[in-house]
C-alpha positions as CSV (number, residue, x, y, z in Angstrom):
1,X,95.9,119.5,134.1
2,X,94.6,121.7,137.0
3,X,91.9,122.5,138.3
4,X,91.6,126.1,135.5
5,X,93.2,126.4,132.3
6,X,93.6,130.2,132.2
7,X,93.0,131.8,128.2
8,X,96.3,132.8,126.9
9,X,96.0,136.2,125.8
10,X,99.6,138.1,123.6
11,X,99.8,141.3,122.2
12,X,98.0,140.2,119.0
13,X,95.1,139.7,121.6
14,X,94.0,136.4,120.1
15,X,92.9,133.8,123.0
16,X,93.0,130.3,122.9
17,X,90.7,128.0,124.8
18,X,89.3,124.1,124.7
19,X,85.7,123.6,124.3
20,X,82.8,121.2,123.7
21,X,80.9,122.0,120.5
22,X,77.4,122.2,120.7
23,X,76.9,119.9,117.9
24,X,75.6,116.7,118.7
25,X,76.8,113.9,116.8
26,X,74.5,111.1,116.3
27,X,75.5,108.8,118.9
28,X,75.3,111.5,121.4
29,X,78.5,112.5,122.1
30,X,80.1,116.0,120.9
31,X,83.2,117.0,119.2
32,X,86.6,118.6,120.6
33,X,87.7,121.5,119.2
34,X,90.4,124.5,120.3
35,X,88.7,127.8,119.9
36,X,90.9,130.7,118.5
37,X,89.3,134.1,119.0
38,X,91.2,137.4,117.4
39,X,88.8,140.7,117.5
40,X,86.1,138.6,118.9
41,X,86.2,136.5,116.0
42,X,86.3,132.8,116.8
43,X,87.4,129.8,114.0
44,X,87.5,126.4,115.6
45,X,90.3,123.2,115.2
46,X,88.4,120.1,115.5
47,X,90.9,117.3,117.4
48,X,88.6,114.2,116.0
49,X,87.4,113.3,119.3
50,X,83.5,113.0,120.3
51,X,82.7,112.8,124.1
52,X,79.5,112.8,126.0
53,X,78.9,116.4,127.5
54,X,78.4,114.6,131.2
55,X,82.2,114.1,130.3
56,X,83.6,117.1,129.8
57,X,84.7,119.8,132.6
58,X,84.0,123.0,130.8
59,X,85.6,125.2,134.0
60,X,88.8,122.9,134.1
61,X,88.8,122.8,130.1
62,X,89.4,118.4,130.5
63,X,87.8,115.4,130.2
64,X,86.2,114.4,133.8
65,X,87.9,110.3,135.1
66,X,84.6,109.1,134.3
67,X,85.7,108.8,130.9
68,X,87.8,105.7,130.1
69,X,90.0,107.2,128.3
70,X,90.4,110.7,130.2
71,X,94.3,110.3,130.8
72,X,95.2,109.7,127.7
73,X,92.9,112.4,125.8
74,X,93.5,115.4,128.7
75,X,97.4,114.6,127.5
76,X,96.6,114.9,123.7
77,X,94.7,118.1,124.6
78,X,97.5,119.6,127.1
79,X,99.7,118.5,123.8
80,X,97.7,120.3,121.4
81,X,96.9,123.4,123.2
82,X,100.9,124.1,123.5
83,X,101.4,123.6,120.2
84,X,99.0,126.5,119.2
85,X,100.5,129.0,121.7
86,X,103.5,128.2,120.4
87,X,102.4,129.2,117.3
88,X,100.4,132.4,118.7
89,X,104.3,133.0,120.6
90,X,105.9,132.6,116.7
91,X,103.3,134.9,115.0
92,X,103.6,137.5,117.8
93,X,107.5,137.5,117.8
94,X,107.6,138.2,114.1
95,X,104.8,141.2,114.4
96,X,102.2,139.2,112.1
97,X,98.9,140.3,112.4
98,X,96.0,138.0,111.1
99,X,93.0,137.4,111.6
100,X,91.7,134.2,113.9
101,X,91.1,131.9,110.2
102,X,94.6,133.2,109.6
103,X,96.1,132.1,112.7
104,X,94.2,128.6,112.3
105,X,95.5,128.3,108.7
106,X,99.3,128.7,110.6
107,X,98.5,125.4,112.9
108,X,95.7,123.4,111.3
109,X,97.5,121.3,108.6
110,X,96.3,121.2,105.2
111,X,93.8,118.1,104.9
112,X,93.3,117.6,108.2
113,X,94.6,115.9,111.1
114,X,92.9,112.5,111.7
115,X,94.0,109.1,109.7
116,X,91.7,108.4,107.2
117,X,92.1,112.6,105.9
118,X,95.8,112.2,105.8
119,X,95.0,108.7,103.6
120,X,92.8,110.9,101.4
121,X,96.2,113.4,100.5
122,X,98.3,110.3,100.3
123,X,96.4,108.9,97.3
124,X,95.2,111.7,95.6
125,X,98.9,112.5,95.1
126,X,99.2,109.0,93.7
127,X,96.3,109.2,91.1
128,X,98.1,113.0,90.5
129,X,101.5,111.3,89.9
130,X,99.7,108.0,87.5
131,X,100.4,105.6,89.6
132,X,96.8,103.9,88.6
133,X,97.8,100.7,89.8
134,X,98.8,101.8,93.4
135,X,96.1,104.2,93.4
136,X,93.1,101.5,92.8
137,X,95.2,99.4,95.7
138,X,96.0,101.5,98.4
139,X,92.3,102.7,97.9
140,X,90.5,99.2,98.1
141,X,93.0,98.8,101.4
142,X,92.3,102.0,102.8
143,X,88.7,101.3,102.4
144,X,89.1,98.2,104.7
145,X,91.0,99.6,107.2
146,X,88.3,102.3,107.6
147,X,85.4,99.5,107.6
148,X,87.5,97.7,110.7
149,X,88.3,101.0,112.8
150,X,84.2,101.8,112.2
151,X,85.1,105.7,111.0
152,X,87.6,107.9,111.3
153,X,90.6,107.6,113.8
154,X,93.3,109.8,115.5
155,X,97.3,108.6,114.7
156,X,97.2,108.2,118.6
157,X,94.5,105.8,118.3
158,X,97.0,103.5,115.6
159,X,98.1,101.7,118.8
160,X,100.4,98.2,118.4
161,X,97.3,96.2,119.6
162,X,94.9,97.8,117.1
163,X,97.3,96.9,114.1
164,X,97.3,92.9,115.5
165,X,93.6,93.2,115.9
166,X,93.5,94.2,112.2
167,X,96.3,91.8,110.9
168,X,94.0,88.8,112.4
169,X,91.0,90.2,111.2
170,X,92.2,90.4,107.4
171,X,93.2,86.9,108.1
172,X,90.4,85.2,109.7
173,X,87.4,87.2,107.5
174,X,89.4,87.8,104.2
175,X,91.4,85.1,104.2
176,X,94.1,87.4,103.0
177,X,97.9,85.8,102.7
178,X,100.3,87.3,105.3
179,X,102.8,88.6,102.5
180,X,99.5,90.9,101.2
181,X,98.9,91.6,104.7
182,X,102.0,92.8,104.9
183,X,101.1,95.6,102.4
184,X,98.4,96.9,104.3
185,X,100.3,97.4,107.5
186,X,103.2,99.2,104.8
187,X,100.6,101.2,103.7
188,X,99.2,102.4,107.0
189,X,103.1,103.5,108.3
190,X,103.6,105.4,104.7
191,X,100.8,107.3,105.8
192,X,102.0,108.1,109.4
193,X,105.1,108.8,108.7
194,X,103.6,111.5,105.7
195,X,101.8,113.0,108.7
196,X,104.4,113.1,111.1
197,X,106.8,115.1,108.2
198,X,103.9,116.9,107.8
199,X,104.1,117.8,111.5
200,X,100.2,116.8,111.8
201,X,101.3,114.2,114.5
202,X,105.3,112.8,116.1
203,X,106.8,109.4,116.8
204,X,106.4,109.4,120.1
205,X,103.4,106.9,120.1
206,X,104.8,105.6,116.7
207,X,103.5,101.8,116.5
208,X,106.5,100.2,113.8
209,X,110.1,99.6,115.0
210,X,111.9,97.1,117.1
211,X,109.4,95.7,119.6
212,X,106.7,97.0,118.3
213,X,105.0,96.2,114.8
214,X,107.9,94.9,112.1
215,X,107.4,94.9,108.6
216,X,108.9,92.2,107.1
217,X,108.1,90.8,103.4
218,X,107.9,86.7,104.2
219,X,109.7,84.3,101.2
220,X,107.8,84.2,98.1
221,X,108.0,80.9,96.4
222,X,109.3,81.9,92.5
223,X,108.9,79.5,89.5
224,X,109.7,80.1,86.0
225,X,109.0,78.5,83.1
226,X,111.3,75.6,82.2
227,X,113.8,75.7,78.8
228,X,111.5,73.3,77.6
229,X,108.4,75.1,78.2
230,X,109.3,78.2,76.6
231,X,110.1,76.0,73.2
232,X,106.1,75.0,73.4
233,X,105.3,78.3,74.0
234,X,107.5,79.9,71.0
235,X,106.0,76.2,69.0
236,X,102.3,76.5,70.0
237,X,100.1,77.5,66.7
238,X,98.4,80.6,67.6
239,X,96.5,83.1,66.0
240,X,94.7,86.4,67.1
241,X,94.9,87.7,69.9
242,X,96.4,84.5,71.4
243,X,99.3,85.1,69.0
244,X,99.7,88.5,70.3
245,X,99.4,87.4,74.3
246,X,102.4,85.1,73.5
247,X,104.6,87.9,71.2
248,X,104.2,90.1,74.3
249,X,105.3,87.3,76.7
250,X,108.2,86.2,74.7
251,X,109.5,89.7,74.1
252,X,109.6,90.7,78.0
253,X,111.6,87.4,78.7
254,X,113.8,87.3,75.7
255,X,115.1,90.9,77.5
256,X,115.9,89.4,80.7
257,X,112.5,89.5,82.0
258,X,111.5,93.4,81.0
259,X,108.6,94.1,83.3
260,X,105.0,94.7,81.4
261,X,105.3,98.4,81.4
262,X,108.7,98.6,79.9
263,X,107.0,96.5,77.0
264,X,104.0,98.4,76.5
265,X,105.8,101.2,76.6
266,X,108.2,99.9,73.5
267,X,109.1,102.5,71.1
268,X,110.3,102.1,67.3
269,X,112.9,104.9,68.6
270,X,114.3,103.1,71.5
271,X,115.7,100.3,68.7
272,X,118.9,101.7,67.2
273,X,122.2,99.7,65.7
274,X,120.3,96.2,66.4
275,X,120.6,97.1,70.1
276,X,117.7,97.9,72.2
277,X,117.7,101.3,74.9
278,X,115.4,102.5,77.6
279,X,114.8,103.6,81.2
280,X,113.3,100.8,83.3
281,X,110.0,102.3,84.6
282,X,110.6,101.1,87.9
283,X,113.5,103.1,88.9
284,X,114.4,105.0,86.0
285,X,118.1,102.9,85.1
286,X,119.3,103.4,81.5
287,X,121.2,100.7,79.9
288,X,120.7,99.1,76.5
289,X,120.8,95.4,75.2
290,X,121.4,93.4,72.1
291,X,118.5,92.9,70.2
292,X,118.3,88.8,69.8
293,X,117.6,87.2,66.2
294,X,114.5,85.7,68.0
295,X,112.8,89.0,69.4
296,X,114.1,91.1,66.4
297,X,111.6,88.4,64.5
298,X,108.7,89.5,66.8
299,X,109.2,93.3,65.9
300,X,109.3,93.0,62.5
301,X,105.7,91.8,62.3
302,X,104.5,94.8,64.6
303,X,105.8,97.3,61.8
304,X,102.8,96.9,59.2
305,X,101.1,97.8,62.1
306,X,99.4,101.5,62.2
307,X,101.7,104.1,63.7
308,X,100.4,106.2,66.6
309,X,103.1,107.4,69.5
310,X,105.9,105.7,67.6
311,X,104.5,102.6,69.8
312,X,105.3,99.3,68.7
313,X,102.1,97.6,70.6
314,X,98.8,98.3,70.0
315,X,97.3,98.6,73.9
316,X,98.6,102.6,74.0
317,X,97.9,103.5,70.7
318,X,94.1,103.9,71.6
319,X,95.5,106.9,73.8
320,X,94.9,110.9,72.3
321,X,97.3,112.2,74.7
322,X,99.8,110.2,77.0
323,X,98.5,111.2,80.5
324,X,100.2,109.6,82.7
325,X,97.7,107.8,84.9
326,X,95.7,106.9,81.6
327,X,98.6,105.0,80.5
328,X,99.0,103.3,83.5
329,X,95.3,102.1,83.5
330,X,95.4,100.9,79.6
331,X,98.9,99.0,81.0
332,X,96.7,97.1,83.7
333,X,93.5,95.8,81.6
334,X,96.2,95.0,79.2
335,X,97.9,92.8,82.0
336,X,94.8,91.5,82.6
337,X,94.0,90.8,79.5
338,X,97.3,89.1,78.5
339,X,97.3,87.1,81.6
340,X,94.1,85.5,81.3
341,X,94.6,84.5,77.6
342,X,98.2,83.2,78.9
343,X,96.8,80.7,81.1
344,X,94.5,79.5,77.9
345,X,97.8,79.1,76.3
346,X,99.6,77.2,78.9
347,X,96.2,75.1,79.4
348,X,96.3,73.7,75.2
349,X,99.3,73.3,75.3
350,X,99.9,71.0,78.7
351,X,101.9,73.7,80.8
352,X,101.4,73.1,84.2
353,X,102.5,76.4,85.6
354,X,100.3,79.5,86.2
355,X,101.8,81.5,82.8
356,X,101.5,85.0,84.0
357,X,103.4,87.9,82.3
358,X,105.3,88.3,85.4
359,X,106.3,84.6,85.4
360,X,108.4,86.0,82.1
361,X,111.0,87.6,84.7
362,X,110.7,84.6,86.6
363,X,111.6,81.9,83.7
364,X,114.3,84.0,82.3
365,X,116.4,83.9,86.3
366,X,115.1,80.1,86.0
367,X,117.2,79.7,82.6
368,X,119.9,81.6,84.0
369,X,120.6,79.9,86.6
370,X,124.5,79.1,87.1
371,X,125.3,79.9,83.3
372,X,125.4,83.6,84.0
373,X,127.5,85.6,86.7
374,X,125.5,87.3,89.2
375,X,127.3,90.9,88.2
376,X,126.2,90.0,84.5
377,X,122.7,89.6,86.2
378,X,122.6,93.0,87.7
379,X,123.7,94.4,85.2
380,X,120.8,92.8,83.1
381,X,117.7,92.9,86.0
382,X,119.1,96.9,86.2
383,X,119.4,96.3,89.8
384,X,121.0,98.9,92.1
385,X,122.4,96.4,94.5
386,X,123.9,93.1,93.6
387,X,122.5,92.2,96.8
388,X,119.4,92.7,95.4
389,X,120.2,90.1,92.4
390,X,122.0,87.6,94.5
391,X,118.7,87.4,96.9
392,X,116.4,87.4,94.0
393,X,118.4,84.8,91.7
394,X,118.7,82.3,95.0
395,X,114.9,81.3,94.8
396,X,116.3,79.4,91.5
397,X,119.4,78.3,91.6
398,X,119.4,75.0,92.8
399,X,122.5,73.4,92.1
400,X,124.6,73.8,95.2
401,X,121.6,72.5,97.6
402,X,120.9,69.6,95.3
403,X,124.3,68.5,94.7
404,X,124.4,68.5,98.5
405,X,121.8,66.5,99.2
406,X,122.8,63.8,96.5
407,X,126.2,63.5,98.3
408,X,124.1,62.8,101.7
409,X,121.4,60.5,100.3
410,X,123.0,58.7,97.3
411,X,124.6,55.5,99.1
């Protein structure tokens, strides 16, 4: 860096220098900050990191090689100090006189600049958009991730080593299965790449990509519900809120596997000319399907029912006003709800298989198998890609492989 970093003064006469804030932290060590002064008016931009004043070369403006980390930080502050005379160079070429918190507000980004700050904008604009269930998620991971790293940390500091460290340590402490772990590392990159478009950090120490850390959802093994199994389940003698649990289940597989939302959200509007239409929550797709003499059964006994939303199920009718994330929280107890009883189903009546509501989209590709074309079956899942439907439907059909293996074996 040299020996002296010289103030950069422009014709708006604001100067710009690196400093050690008097502050001192509780483990002794101070915090980083570039100091904008404008009409000897100074505002401070924190860089989120702490040294120990023996470390710092005030004269020089860099961290002294007795630090063990001085290369790389002197870079990130050479980085960072261009980047605000570049700004000071844009503000002066365009005449725009402000004030040295107005000349901060043009280069500090809006939340911050470390991680876990840019993690706090991320999911407040999932609870701001109702996605509860994300929201609750990303939080509880976020949460971890911060209890590993021991604080706050720098995007620099999201290195390819510190993301293995943290993949075995969810591992070997949590016990956590590699296909969740998976999520965590997805949700850490979300977040970098909101602060690199965000222009709060680049790519250039970017941590995902060939060679580096790659995402990659492992196989899932999917099983459904046999033919035979639904029968005990449409069969079973239930009453209550058992009764209900089942109705639910049945009605989201006897429409190809309609995801619980998509149920819940069921409207007495959306059934016209024995044909039911709606826009799958998940991606917004429009279509419309026969209403089966079996399900068409189902509704009719939900019509005595009081009327509140023009809902057909009771779980969002408890709702004054339909704000979003509200009704994406009353969709979650109810899936835990209806999942539990589920599994007392399955256990009276001698169903092996962990009966979830999900396991309704599962048993429905099950049935399908072979009998249905696999452009019917996009068509039905509302897929955008039939590459989509042929990956997902391969987990059940079976026919091809076992026929194979007969013609091997069977001699």
């Amino acid at each position: 860096m040299g020996n002296v970093v010289p103030m950069l003064y422009l014709q708006c006469m604001a100067s710009v220098k690196i400093v050690l804030r008097k502050k001192k932290n509780k483990d002794g060590t101070f915090p980083l900050a570039i100091r904008i002064t404008k009409d000897r008016k100074a505002s401070y931009i924190h860089l989120g990191h702490h040294i120990a004043n023996a470390e710092w070369d005030e004269t020089g403006q860099k961290v002294k090689k007795s630090h063990p980390n001085h290369a790389r930080l002197n870079n990130l502050l050479l980085k960072k100090r261009a980047e605000v005379n570049d700004t000071l160079l844009d503000l002066e070429t365009h005449n725009t006189d402000v004030s040295s918190k107005g000349i901060k507000k043009h280069i500090k980004p809006k939340g911050g600049t470390s991680f876990f700050s840019q993690a706090d904008i991320f999911t407040e604009n999932l609870r701001l958009n109702g996605k509860y269930n994300r929201y609750n998620t990303d939080i509880g991971r976020i949460k971890r991730f911060r209890e590993f790293v021991k604080g706050d940390i720098t995007f620099q500091e999201i290195t390819v080593n510190l993301l293995n460290k943290f993949r075995a340590h969810l591992k070997s402490t949590y016990n956590i299965k590699e296909r969740t772990i998976v999520n965590y590392l997805l949700l850490i990159r979300t977040i970098y790449n909101q602060a690199i478009k965000s222009n709060v950090t680049d790519n250039t120490q970017y941590p995902f990509g060939k060679g580096k850390i790659v995402i990659k959802f492992p196989d899932s093994i999917k099983i459904g519900l046999t033919s035979e199994e639904v029968k005990l389940l449409e069969n079973a003698q239930l009453s209550g809120y058992q009764d209900h649990a089942r109705n639910v289940w049945l009605i989201s597989f006897y429409f190809a596997g309609m995801r619980l939302a998509d149920v819940m959200k069921l409207k007495w509007s959306d059934l016209k000319d024995n044909r039911l239409h709606y826009a799958m929550t998940k991606n917004q797709k429009v279509g419309s399907l026969q209403i089966p003499e079996k399900a068409l059964a189902i509704l009719e006994r939900y019509k005595s029912d009081a009327p509140k939303h023009d809902f057909i199920f009771p779980e969002l009718k408890v709702l004054d006003i339909l704000d979003p994330y509200e009704v994406q929280r009353k969709i979650s107890y109810a899936g835990k709800r209806l999942d539990k009883t589920l599994k007392e189903i399955a256990k009276a009546e001698r169903i092996n298989k962990n009966i979830s509501m999900h396991i309704a989209r599962h048993s429905f590709a099950q049935i399908a198998g072979d009998k249905v074309s696999v452009q019917i079956l996009q068509r039905l899942y509302r897929h955008s890609s039939i590459t989509t439907t042929i990956g997902y439907q391969s987990h059940f059909s079976n026919k091809d492989t076992d026929n194979a293996l007969g013609a091997v074996i069977d001699f």
